[in-house]
C-alpha positions, 0 to 999 in steps of 0.5 A: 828604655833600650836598658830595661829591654836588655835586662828583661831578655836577660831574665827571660833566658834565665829563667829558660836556662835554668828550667829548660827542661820543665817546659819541655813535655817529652823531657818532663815525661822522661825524667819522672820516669817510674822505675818498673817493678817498684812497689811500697810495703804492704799496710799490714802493721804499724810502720817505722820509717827507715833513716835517711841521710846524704852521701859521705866520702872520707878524703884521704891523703894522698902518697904521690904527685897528682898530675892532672890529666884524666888517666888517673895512674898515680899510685894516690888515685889507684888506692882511693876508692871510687864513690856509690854510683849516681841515683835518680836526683828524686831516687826513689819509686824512679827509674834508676841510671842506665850507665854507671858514673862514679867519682873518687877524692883525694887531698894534700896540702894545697888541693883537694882533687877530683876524678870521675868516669862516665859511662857513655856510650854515645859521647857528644858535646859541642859547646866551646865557649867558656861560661857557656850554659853547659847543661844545655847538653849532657854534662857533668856538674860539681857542688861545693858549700864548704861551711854548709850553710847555703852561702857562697857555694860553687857550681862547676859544669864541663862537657865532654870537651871540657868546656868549663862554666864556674860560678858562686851563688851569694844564695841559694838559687831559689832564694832569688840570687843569680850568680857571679861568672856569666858574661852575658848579664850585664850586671854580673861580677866575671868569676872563676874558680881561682887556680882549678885545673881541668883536664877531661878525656873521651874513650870514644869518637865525640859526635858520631853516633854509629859506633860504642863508645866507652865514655869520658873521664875528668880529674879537676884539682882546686886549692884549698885557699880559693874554697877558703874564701867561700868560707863564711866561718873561717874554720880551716878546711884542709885538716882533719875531720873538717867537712864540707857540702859537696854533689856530684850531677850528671845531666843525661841528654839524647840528640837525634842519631845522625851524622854530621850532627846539624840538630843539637836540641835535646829529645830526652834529658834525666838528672842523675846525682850522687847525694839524691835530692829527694825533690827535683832540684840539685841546687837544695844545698842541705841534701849535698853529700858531705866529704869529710878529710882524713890526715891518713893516706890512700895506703892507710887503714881506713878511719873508721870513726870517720866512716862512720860520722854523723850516724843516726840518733833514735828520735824521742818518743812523745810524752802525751798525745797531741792535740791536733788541730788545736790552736794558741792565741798570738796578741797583737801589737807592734813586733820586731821582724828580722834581721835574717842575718843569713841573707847577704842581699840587704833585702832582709834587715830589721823593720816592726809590723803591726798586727791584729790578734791571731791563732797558730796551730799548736802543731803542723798538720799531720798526715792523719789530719790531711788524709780526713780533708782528702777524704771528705771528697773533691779533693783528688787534685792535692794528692800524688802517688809520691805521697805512698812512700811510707818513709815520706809521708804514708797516705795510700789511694786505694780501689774505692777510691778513698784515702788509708794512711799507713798504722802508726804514721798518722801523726806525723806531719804531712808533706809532699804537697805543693801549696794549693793542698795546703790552702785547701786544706786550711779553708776546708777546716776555715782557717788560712796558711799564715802570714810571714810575719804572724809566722815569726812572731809566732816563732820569736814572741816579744822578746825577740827569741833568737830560736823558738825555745828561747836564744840557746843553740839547737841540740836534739832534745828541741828539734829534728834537723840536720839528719840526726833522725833521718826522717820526720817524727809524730808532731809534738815529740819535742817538748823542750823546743816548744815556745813559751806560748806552746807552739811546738816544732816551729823549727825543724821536722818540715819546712812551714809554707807561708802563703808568699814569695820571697821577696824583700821586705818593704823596709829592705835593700830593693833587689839589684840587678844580679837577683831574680826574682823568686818564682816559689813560696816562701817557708820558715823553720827548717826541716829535718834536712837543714842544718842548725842556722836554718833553724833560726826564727828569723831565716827566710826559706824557700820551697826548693822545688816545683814539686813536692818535697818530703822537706815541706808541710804547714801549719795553719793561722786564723783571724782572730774574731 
């Protein structure tokens, strides 16, 4: 009983650790802060939406000894080139970072080194005791996934006194997985970043308020054999053109401007990123910035072919329009779901269902399709100004009060919602959002296809994933990765919610007490974000934000009759 208490309390201070902010009305208020002046093009001509893409950062090599130190004047960090400035996590339409905070790369055979500035000119920081909850007050955060695949990455946060809490996440934190290092939960593993060095640096007084301070530098090296470790594919790191997954976050707090400081509660808090999210929550590891290594030095001329990796493709242009709205009949029997290969928490093995005969929607709901359903009234409550952009999604409130969507964009998938839109969407048109299981047998038919097209990898003639369009395209525009049964775009374009949380399937490993449980809905097939092993039928997403995202729409089922 006195266990069981413990372990409740602890997931209790979770879960307030990890959303502090979210039920703090003044700190909510001051993060979805508009920016002013911003406004979205005018609705006089077809639109094409402008690409997307993470961040990129070419490492190179450097020509001198690091010494870490926080004043970066070996001649390695005075030739590297400092990084863009943080943007607003979500970036667009949002107000933009009022102090400057750049970072800048470099790596030699045994490490890979960080160093960074923040302008700040209010520096204060009080937490001493490592793996504390530093982003309880304004800190710096560094993420790592070396093989981008959502597994095994790192979260380093430090304060201005470099007070250092280090983890690994097994999973994705909104997939359920809490991580290694915190001293505090019984049942975590202690982890550190094995051999990290950390030295920060303040150009100011800490913790007085009646003077300008200049800010605070950090310089952090990391040996390539503890990120290999992180490595599920093996592939060597520290070689030329390989890349990983890394972010930059900068969490920006106020506290009361007294001295001494007796009240550390944080007034006004914002997060700033590198890479943005495009969502509210930086730990989405497919939108991480990608650092892609160069065996030539600091002094060298630039690689350009690295420079310019991973550039933009055009997306197909659809053979035929589609039907929207119509449906395929899924026979029913006995299936095999699973395994999510991806998933290392045991939860997710192989098991059979048994199901009725169902309907799928051919294609996922479109923007146009949801702009209908908002029109035919009382239904304001599933629309949010975010759903202007153009680039997203493209569906305008305007003075009657009724909904225009943007010329051109009216079949493309519709996004930016949160699940109780989707709902009452699919009971308006008498259909449901579908099961998870009706969902992958959809995906996988009984063959057990590895991919929806069949068990041939991803390539851009089947789906729109990992960047390579940059944005969403018209439903249907990729006819070589339909199913035989013809349900297109079941993987990639956006993220498919599921009427659901993730959890265990009842044939599964129950969860151990180093899992949370998940507080959002689950999704399947990937989006125009993921990279390729998001896309396998059998891998269990979630939606990675308590507000919408441009990853995520849906497509509706139906009974049978």
């Amino acid at each position: 009983m006195e266990k069981n208490l413990i372990l409740t309390t602890v997931f209790i201070l979770f879960i307030s650790t990890i959303f502090p902010v979210s039920a703090q009305v003044s700190i909510t208020n001051e993060r979805w802060e508009r920016e002013p002046g911003f406004t979205y093009p005018p609705m006089n001509e077809p639109y094409t939406p402008k690409p997307f893409k993470p961040r990129q950062y070419v490492v190179y090599r450097t020509i001198d000894d690091i010494t870490v130190d926080g004043k970066f004047n070996e001649s390695s960090w005075k030739n590297a080139e400092w990084t863009e400035n943080h943007v607003h996590i979500v970036f667009k339409g949002y107000k933009n970072p009022s102090l400057d905070t750049r970072s800048k790369m470099v790596w030699d055979d045994k490490n890979i080194y960080f160093a960074g500035f923040l302008e700040e000119p209010n520096i204060y920081a009080h937490l001493t005791k490592k793996d504390t909850v530093i982003c309880h007050e304004s800190d710096f955060e560094i993420f790592i996934d070396v093989d981008s695949d959502a597994r095994n990455y790192i979260e380093i946060e430090f304060n201005a006194l470099g007070t250092i809490w280090d983890m690994t996440y097994a999973k994705e934190l909104d997939k359920g997985a809490l991580p290694k290092s915190w001293w505090w939960i019984p049942s975590s593993e202690p982890w550190d970043v094995e051999g990290m060095r950390l030295t920060v640096r303040t150009h100011g007084t800490v913790n007085y308020p009646f003077d300008k301070d200049d800010g605070w530098a950090y310089e952090c090296s990391i040996p390539w054999s503890t990120l290999q470790e992180r490595s599920l594919s093996g592939e060597k790191l520290n070689q030329n053109g390989a890349s990983m997954r890394v972010n930059f976050s900068r969490v920006q707090f106020n506290i009361k401007e007294e001295w001494p400081i007796t009240d550390w509660t944080p007034v006004k808090g914002v997060d700033w990123l590198w890479s943005p999210m495009l969502t509210y929550r930086a730990h989405i590891t497919e939108a991480f910035g990608r650092l892609i290594m160069s065996e030539r030095t600091v002094i060298q001329s630039k690689d350009w072919e690295l420079e310019n990796a991973f550039p933009f493709i055009n997306p197909p242009k659809p053979t035929k329009s589609p039907k929207v709205g119509s449906m395929v009949k899924i026979k029913g029997g006995t299936y095999i779901i699973g395994p999510d290969d991806e998933d290392p928490s045991g939860a997710s093995p192989a098991g059979e269902d048994t199901i009725n005969d169902f309907y799928i929607d051919r294609y996922e709901v479109t923007i146009g399709e949801y702009a209908e359903f908002l029109n035919a009234g009382g239904h304001d409550e599933f629309y949010w100004e975010d759903m202007t952009d153009p680039d997203w999604c493209g569906i305008v409130k305007v003075s009657d009060g009724k909904y225009k969507v943007y010329p051109g964009k009216e079949l493309y998938p519709v996004c930016l919602l949160k699940i109780e839109g989707a709902k009452a969407y699919a009971e308006w048109t008498g259909k449901r959002l579908p099961t998870e299981y009706e969902w992958e047998i959809a995906a996988r038919g009984k063959e057990e296809r590895l991919y929806p097209w069949g068990n041939e990898p991803p390539d851009v003639t089947r789906a729109n994933y990992d960047y390579h369009v940059g944005h969403t395209v018209p439903v249907g525009s990729y006819p070589e990765g339909k199913t035989p049964e013809g349900i297109y775009d079941m993987a990639g374009n956006v993220n498919e919610m599921i009427d659901r949380m993730w959890e265990e399937y009842p044939w599964g490993q129950k969860r151990n007490d180093a899992d949370k449980p998940c507080v959002n809905p689950l999704c399947r097939g990937g989006a125009w974000t993921a990279p390729e092993n998001m896309l396998k039928a059998t891998y269990r997403d979630v939606v990675k934000s308590h507000f919408m995202a441009p990853l995520v729409g849906f497509r509706c089922a139906k009974d049978a009759q």
